[in-house]
SEPA-307479 format. One record per residue (C-alpha): residue number from 1; residue in three letters; x negated, y, z. Coordinates in Angstrom, 2 decimals, always signed. Last residue first. Example, Ala and Ser with C-alpha at 12.3 -4.5 7.8 and 13.67 -1.06 7.14 Angstrom:
<lumtis>
+-----+---------+---------+---------+---------+
| num | residuo |       u |       v |       w |
+-----+---------+---------+---------+---------+
|   2 |     ser |  -13.67 |   -1.06 |   +7.14 |
|   1 |     ala |  -12.30 |   -4.50 |   +7.80 |
+-----+---------+---------+---------+---------+
</lumtis>
This chain:
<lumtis>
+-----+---------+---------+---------+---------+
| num | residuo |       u |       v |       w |
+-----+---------+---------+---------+---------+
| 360 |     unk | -120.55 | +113.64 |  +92.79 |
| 359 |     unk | -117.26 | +113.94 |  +91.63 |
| 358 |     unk | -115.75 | +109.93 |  +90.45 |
| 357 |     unk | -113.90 | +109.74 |  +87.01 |
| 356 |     unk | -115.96 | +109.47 |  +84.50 |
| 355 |     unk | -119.09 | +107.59 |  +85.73 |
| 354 |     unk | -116.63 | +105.43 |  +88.03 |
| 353 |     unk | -114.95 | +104.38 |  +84.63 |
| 352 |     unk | -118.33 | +103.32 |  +82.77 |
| 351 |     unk | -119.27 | +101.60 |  +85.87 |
| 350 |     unk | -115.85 |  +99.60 |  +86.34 |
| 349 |     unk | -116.24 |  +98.87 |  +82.34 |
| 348 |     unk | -119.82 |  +97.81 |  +82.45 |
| 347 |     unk | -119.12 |  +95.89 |  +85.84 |
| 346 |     unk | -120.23 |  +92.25 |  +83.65 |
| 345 |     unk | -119.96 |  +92.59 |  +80.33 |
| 344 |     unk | -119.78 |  +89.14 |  +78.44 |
| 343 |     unk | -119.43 |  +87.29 |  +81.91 |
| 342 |     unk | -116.33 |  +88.99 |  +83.43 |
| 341 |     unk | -115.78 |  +91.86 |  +85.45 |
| 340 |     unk | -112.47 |  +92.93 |  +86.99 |
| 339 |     unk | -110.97 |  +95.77 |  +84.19 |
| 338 |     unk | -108.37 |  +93.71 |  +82.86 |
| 337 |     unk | -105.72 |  +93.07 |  +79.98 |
| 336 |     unk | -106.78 |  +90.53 |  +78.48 |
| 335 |     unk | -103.02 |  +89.38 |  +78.41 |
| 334 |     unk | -103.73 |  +86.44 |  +80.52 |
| 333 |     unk | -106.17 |  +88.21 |  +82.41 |
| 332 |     unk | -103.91 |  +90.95 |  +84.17 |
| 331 |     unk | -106.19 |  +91.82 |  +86.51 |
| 330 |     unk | -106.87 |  +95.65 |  +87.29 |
| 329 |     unk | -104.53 |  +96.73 |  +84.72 |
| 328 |     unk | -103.44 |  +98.89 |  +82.83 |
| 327 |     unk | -104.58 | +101.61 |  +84.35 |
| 326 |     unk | -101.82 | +104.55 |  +85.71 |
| 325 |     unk | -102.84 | +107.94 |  +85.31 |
| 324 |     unk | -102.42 | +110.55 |  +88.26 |
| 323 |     unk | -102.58 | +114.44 |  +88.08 |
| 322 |     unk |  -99.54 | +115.31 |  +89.99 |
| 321 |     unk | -100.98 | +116.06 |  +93.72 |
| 320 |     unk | -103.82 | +117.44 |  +92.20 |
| 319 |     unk | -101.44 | +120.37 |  +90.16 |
| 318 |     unk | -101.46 | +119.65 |  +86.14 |
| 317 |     unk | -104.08 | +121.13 |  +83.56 |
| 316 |     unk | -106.64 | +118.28 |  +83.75 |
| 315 |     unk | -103.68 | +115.61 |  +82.59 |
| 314 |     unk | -104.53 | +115.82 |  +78.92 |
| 313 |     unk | -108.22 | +115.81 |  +78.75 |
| 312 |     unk | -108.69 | +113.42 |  +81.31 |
| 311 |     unk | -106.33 | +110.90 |  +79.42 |
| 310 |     unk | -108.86 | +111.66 |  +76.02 |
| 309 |     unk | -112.32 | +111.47 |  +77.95 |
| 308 |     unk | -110.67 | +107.91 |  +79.26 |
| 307 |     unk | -110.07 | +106.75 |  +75.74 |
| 306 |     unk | -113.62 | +107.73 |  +75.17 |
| 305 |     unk | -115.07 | +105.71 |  +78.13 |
| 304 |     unk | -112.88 | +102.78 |  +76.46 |
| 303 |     unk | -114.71 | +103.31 |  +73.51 |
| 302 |     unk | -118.09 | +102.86 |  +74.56 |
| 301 |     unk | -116.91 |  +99.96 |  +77.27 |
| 300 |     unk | -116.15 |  +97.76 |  +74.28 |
| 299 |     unk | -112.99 |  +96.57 |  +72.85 |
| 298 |     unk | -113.67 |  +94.58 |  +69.78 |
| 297 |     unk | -109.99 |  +93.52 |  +69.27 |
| 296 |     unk | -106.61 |  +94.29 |  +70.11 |
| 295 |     unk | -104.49 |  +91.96 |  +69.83 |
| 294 |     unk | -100.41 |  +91.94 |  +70.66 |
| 293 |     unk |  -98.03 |  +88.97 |  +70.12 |
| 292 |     unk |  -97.89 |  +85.63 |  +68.16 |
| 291 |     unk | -101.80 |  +84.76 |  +68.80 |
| 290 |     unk | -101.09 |  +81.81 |  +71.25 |
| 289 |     unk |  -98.69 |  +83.44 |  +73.28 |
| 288 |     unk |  -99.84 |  +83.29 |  +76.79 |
| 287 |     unk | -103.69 |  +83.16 |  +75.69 |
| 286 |     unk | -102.85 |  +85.33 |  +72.55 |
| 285 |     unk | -101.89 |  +88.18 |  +75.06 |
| 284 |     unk | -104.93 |  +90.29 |  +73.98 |
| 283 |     unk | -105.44 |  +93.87 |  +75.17 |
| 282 |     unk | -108.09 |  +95.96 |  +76.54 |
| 281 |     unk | -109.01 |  +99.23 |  +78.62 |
| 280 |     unk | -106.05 | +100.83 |  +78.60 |
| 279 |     unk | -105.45 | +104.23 |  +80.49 |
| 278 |     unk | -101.90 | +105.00 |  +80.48 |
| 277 |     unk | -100.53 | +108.22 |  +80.61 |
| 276 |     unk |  -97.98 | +109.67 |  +83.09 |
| 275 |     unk |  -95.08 | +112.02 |  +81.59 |
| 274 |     unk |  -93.14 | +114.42 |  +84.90 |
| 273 |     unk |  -95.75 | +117.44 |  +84.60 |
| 272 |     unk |  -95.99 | +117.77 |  +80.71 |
| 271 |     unk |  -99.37 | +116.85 |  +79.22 |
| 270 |     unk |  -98.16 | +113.46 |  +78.46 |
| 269 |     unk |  -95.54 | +114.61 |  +75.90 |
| 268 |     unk |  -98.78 | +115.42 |  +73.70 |
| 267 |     unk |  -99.62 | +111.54 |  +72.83 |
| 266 |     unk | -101.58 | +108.51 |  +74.48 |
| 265 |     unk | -102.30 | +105.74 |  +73.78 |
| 264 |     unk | -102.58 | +106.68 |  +69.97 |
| 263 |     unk | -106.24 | +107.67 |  +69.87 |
| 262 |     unk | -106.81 | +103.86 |  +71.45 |
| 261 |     unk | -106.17 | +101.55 |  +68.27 |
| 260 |     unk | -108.46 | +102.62 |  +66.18 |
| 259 |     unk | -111.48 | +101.93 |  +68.78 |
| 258 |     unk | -109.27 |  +98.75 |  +69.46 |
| 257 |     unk | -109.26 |  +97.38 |  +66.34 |
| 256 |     unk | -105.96 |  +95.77 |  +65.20 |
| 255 |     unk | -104.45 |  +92.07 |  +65.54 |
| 254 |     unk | -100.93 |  +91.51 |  +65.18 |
| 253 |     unk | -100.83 |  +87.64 |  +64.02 |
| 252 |     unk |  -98.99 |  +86.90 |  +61.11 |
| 251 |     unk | -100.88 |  +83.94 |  +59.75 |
| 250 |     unk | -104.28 |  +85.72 |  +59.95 |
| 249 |     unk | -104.01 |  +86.42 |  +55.83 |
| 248 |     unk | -101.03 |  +88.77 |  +57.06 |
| 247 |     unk | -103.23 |  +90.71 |  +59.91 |
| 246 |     unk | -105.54 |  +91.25 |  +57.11 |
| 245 |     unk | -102.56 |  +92.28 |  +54.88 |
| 244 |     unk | -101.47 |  +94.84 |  +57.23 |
| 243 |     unk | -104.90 |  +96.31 |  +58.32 |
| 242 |     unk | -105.40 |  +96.94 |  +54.44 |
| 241 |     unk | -102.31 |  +99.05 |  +53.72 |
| 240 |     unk | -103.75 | +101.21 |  +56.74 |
| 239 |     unk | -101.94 | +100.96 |  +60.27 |
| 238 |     unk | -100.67 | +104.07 |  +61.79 |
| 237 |     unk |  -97.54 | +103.28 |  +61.98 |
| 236 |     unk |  -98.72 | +100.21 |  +63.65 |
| 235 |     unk | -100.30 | +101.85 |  +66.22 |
| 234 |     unk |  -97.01 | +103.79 |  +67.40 |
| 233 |     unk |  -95.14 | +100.43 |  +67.99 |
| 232 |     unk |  -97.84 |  +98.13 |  +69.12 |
| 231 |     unk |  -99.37 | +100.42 |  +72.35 |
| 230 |     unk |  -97.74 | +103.17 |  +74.20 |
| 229 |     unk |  -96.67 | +102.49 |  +77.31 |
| 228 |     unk |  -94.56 | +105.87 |  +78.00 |
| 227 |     unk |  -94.58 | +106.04 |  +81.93 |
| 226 |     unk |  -92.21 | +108.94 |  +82.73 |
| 225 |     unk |  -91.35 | +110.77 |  +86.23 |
| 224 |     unk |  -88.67 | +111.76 |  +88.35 |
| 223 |     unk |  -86.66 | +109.28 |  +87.41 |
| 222 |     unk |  -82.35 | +110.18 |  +87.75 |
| 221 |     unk |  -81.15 | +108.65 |  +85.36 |
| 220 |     unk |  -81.09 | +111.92 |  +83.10 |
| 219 |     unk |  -84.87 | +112.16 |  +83.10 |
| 218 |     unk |  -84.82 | +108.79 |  +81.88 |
| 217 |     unk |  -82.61 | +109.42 |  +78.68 |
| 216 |     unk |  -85.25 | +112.94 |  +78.47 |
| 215 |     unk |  -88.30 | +110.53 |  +78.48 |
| 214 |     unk |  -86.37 | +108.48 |  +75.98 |
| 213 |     unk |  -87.93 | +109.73 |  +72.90 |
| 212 |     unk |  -91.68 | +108.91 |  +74.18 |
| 211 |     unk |  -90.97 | +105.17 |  +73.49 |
| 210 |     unk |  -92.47 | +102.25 |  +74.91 |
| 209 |     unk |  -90.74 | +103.02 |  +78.24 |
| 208 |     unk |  -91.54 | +102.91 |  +81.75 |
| 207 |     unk |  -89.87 | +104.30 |  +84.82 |
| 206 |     unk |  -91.05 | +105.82 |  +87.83 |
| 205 |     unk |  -89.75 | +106.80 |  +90.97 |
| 204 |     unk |  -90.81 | +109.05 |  +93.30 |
| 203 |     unk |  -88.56 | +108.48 |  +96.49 |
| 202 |     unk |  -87.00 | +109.91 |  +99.73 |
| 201 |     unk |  -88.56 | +112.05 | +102.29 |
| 200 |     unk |  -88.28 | +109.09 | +104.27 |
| 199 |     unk |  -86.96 | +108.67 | +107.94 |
| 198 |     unk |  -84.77 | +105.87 | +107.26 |
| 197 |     unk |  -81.51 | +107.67 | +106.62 |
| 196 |     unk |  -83.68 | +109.87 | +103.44 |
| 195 |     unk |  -84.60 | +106.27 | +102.54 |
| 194 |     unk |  -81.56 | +104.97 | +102.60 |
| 193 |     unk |  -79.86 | +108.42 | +100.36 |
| 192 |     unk |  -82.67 | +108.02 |  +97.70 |
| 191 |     unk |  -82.29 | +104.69 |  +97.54 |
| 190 |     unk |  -78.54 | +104.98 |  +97.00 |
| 189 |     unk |  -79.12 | +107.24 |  +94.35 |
| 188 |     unk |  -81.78 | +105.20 |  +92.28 |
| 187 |     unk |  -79.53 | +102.40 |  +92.34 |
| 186 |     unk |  -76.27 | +103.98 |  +91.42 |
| 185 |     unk |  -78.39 | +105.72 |  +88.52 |
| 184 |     unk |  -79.68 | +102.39 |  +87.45 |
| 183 |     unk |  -76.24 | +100.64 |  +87.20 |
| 182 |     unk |  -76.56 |  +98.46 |  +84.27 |
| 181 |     unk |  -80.50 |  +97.93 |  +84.97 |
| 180 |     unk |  -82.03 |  +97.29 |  +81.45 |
| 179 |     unk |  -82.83 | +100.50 |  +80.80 |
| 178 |     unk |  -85.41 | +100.95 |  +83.71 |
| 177 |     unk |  -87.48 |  +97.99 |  +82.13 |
| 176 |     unk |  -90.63 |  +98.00 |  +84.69 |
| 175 |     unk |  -89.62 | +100.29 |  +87.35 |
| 174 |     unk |  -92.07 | +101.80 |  +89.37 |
| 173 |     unk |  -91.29 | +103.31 |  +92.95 |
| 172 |     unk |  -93.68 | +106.00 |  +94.25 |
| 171 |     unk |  -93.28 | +106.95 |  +97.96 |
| 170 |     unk |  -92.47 | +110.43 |  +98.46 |
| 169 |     unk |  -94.72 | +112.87 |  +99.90 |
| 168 |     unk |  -94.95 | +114.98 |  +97.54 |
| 167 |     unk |  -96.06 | +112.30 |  +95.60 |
| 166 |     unk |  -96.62 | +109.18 |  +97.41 |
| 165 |     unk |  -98.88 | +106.15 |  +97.57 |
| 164 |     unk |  -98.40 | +103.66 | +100.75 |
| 163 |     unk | -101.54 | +102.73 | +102.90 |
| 162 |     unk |  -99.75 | +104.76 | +106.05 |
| 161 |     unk |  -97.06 | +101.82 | +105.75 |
| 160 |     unk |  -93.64 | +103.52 | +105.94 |
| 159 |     unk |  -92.77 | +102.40 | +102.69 |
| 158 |     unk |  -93.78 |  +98.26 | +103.46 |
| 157 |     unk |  -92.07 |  +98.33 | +106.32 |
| 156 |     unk |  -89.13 |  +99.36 | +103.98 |
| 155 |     unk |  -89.32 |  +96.82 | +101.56 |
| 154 |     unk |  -86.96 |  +94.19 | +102.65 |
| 153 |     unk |  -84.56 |  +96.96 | +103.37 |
| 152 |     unk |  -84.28 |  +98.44 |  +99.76 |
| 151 |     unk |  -83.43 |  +94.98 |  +98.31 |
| 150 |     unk |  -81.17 |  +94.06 | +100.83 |
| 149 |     unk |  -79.72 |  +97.21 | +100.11 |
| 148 |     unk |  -79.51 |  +97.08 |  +96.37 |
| 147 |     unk |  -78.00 |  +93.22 |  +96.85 |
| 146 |     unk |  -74.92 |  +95.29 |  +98.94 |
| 145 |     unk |  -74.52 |  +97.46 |  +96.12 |
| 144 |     unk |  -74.54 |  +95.34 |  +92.90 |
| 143 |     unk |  -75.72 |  +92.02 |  +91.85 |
| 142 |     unk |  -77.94 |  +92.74 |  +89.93 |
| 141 |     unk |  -79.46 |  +89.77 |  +88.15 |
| 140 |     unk |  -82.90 |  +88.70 |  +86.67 |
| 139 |     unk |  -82.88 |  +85.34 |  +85.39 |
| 138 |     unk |  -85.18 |  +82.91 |  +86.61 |
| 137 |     unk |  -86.74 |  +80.25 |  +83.61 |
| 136 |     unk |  -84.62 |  +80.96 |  +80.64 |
| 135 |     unk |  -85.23 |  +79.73 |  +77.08 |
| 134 |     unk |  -86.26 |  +76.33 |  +77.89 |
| 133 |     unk |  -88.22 |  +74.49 |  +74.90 |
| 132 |     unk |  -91.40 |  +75.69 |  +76.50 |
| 131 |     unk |  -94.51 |  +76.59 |  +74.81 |
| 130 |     unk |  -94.70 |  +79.86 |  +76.21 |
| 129 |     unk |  -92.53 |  +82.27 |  +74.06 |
| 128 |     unk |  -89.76 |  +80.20 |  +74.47 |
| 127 |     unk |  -90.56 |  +80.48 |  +78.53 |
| 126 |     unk |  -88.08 |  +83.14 |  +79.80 |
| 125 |     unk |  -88.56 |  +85.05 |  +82.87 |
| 124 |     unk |  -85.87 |  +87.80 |  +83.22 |
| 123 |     unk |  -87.34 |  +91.47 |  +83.55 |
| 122 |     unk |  -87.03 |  +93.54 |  +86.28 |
| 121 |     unk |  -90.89 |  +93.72 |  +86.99 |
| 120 |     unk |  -90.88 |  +96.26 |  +90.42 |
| 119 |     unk |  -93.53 |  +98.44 |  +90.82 |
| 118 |     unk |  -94.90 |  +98.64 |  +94.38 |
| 117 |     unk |  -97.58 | +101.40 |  +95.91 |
| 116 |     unk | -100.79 | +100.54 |  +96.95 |
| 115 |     unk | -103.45 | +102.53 |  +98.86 |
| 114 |     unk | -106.90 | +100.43 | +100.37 |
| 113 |     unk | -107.09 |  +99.26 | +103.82 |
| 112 |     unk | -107.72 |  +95.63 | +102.56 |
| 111 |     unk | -106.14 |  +94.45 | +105.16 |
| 110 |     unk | -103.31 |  +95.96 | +107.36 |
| 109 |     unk | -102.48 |  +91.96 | +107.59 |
| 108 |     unk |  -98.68 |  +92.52 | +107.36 |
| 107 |     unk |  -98.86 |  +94.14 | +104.10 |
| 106 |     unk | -101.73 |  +92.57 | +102.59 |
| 105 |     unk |  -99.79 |  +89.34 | +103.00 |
| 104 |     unk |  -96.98 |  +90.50 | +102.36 |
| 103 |     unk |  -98.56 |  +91.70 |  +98.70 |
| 102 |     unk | -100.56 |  +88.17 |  +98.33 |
| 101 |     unk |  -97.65 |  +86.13 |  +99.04 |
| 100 |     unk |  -94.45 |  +87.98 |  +96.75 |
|  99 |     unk |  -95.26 |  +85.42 |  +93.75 |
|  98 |     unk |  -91.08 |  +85.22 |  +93.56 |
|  97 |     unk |  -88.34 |  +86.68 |  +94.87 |
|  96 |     unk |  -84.39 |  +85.81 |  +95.48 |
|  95 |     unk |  -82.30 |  +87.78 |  +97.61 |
|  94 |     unk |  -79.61 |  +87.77 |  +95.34 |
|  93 |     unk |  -81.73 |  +89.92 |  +92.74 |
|  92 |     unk |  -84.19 |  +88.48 |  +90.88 |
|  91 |     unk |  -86.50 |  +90.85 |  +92.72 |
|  90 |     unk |  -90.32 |  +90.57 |  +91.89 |
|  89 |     unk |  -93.12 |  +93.02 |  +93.12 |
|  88 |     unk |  -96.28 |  +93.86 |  +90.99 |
|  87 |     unk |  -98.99 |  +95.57 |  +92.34 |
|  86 |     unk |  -99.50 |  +98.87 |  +92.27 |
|  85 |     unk | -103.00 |  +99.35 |  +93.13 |
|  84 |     unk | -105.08 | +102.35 |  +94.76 |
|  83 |     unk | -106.85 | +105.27 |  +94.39 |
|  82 |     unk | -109.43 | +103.96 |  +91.35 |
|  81 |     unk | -112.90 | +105.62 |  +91.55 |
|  80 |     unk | -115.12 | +102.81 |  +90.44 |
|  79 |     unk | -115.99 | +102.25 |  +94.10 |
|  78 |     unk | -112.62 | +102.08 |  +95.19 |
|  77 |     unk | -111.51 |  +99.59 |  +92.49 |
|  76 |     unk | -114.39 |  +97.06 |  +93.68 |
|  75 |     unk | -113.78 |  +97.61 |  +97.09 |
|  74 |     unk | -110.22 |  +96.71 |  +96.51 |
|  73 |     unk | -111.42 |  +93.71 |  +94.37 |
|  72 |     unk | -113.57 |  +92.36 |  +97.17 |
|  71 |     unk | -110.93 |  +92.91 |  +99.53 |
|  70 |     unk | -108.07 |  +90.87 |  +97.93 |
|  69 |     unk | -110.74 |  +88.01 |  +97.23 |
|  68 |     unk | -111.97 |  +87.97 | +101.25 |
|  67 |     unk | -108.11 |  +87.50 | +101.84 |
|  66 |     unk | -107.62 |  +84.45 | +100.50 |
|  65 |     unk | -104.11 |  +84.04 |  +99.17 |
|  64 |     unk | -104.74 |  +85.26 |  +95.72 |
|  63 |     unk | -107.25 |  +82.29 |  +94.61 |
|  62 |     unk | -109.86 |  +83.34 |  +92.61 |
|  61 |     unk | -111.38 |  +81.65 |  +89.21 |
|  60 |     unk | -114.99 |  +83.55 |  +89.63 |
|  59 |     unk | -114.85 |  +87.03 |  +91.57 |
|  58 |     unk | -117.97 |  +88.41 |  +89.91 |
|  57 |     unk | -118.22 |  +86.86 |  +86.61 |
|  56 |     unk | -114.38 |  +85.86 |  +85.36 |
|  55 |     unk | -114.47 |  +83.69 |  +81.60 |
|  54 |     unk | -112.56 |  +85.00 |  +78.72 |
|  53 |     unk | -112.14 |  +82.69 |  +76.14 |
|  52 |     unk | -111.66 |  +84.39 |  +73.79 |
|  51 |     unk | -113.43 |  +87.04 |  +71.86 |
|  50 |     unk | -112.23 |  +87.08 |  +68.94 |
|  49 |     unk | -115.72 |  +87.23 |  +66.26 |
|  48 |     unk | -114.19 |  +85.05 |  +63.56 |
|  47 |     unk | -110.34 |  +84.02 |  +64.00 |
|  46 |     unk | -108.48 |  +82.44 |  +66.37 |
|  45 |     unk | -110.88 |  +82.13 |  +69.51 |
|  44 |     unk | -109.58 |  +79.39 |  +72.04 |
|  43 |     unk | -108.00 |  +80.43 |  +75.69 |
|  42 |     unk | -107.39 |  +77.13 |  +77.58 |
|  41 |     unk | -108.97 |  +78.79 |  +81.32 |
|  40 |     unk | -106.68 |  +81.74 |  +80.43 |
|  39 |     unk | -103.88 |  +80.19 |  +80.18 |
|  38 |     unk | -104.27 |  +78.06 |  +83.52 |
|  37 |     unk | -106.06 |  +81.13 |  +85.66 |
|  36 |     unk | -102.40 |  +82.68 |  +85.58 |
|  35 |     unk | -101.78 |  +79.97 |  +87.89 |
|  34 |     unk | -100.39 |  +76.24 |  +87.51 |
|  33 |     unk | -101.32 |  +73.78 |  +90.40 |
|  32 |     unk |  -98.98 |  +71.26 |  +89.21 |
|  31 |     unk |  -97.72 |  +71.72 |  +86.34 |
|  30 |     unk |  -95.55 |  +74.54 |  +83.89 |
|  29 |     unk |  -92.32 |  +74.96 |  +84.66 |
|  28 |     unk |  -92.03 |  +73.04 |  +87.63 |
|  27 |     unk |  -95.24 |  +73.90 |  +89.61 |
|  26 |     unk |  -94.33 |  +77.53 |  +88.39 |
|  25 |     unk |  -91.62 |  +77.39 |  +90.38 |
|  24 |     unk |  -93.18 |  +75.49 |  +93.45 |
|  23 |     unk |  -95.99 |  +78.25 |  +93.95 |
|  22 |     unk |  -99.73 |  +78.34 |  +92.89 |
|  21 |     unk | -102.05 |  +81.55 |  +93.32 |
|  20 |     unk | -103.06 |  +83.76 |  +90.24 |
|  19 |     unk | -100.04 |  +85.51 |  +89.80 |
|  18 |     unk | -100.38 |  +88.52 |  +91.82 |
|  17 |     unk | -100.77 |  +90.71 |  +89.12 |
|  16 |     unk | -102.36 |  +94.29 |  +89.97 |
|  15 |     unk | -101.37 |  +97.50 |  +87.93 |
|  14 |     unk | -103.86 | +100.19 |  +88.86 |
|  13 |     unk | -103.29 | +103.70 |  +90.25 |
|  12 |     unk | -105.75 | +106.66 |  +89.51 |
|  11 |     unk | -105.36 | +110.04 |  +90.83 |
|  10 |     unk | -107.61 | +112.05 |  +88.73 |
|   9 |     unk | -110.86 | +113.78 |  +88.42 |
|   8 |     unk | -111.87 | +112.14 |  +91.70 |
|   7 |     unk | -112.92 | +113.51 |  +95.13 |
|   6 |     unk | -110.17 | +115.35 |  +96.28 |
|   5 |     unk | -107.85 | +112.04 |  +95.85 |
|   4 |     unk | -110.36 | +109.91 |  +98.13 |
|   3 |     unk | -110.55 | +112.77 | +101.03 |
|   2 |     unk | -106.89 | +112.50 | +100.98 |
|   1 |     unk | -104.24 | +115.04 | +100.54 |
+-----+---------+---------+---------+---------+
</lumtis>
């Protein structure tokens, strides 16, 4: 085990979005020079005291492809006790990927020498909910065993990297929308069996869900472990009579507190071995959706430091190797979703999150 692992309270592993550099597709969808930066950048408030637009202190409007950005932010994650990032890897299947420069990048640079692991966002791209009239943008396929290879065997420099997180040894694999895969348990097998032929111990893998009732479906897959995302769909059961009809005279829009929001992030399934929490220190997609999705509002680093108190809490009882959290995310400013800094409050979250999580 690490020197970095033995000295936090938990093994923490951040989503990281690598869409904030330019590439053809998105130069056709959306404009020339489109980035994540674009929705962000035309974020408006939509009702008294949002806080939108979000503006980046620190790092500014980066580009992904320099390589003095990617270090900055690992330094900035190591400092506020974060192991390493998984960033976000996308397979349309077929060969085809997308936004894949900043990880091979990393990858073939040895730089930042700071731990990642992949997770892979199986989910087809569609752009109704944008602002475009075109429904789908890339379609995710799977094409079956020979694509599942290909797949396996463009990433394998990439599992044998020293950088790469494991448990037990085995490199973690994150799967976005497990269910969605028709042949998920073919999948999973055959990895298991390439990487065992490639001088692996095999694999960790991961697979989210929104729901804590299919941690046993995903068990039975074949995943060795449970993210249960847990935001909109237990909060709103939760919601009081007067919530609803405030979020009605908005015109619809799903907006709820974030201080009542966060005691529901996480629930008692997490304290078993094989169920990872989520540590979430905000969430607004209203600059990708223009207030028809998710809000939570008046996040401040107060309450996030409880939130973190409460993932502690649950995951203190399990073995080191087995005590990780995911955070989501590092970067994902489109759905303010973030912990970089920006210019309301600065490192306040990074500090607060250091405070709680590094050992003196």
């Amino acid at each position: 085990m690490s020197d970095r692992k033995k000295s936090n309270r938990a093994r923490l592993i951040a989503f990281y979005l690598p869409q904030f550099h330019p590439i053809k597709e998105n130069d056709e969808w959306w404009g020339k020079g489109f980035t994540e930066w674009t929705n962000v950048g035309k974020a408006k408030a939509l009702f008294k005291g949002h806080y939108q637009p979000r503006v980046p202190a620190d790092l500014g409007y980066y580009d992904l492809r320099m390589a003095e950005v990617r270090k900055e932010q690992a330094a900035m994650a190591q400092r506020a006790g974060i192991e390493g990032f998984c960033y976000w890897h996308y397979w349309f299947g077929n060969g085809r990927r997308l936004l894949e420069t900043p990880f091979n990048e990393v990858l073939s640079s040895g730089e930042p020498d700071f731990p990642f692991c992949l997770g892979w966002a199986n989910e087809t791209w569609s752009g109704i909910w944008h602002g475009l009239d075109k429904k789908i943008l890339i379609e995710q396929l799977y094409p079956g065993i020979e694509d599942y290879k290909n797949h396996f065997y463009s990433l394998l420099e990439a599992f044998k990297d020293p950088r790469y997180i494991k448990v037990d040894g085995k490199p973690i694999f994150y799967i976005y929308k497990p269910f969605l895969h028709p042949e998920i348990e073919i999948f999973i097998k055959l990895w298991r069996d390439l990487a065992i032929q490639n001088n692996l111990k095999g694999f960790h893998f991961v697979g989210q869900t929104p729901f804590a009732s299919d941690i046993s479906k995903l068990e039975k897959l074949g995943f060795d472990a449970i993210s249960v995302v847990r935001l909109e769909d237990h909060m709103q059961k939760k919601l009081t009579f007067f919530r609803r009809i405030y979020n009605k005279f908005l015109g619809g829009m799903k907006v709820y507190r974030y201080k009542d929001a966060y005691p529901y992030f996480v629930g008692k399934e997490e304290r078993n071995i094989n169920c990872i929490p989520n540590i979430i220190p905000n969430w607004d997609h209203s600059p990708r959706s223009n207030g028809r999705n998710l809000i939570l509002h008046d996040s401040r680093p107060e309450y996030f430091g409880e939130h973190i108190d409460q993932v502690l809490a649950i995951i203190d009882h399990k073995p080191d190797e087995n005590r990780i959290a995911f955070v989501k995310s590092w970067n994902e400013w489109g759905e303010g979703n973030y912990l970089e800094p920006d210019l309301k409050f600065g490192n306040q979250y990074l500090e607060v999150l250091r405070k709680k999580i590094v050992i003196k």
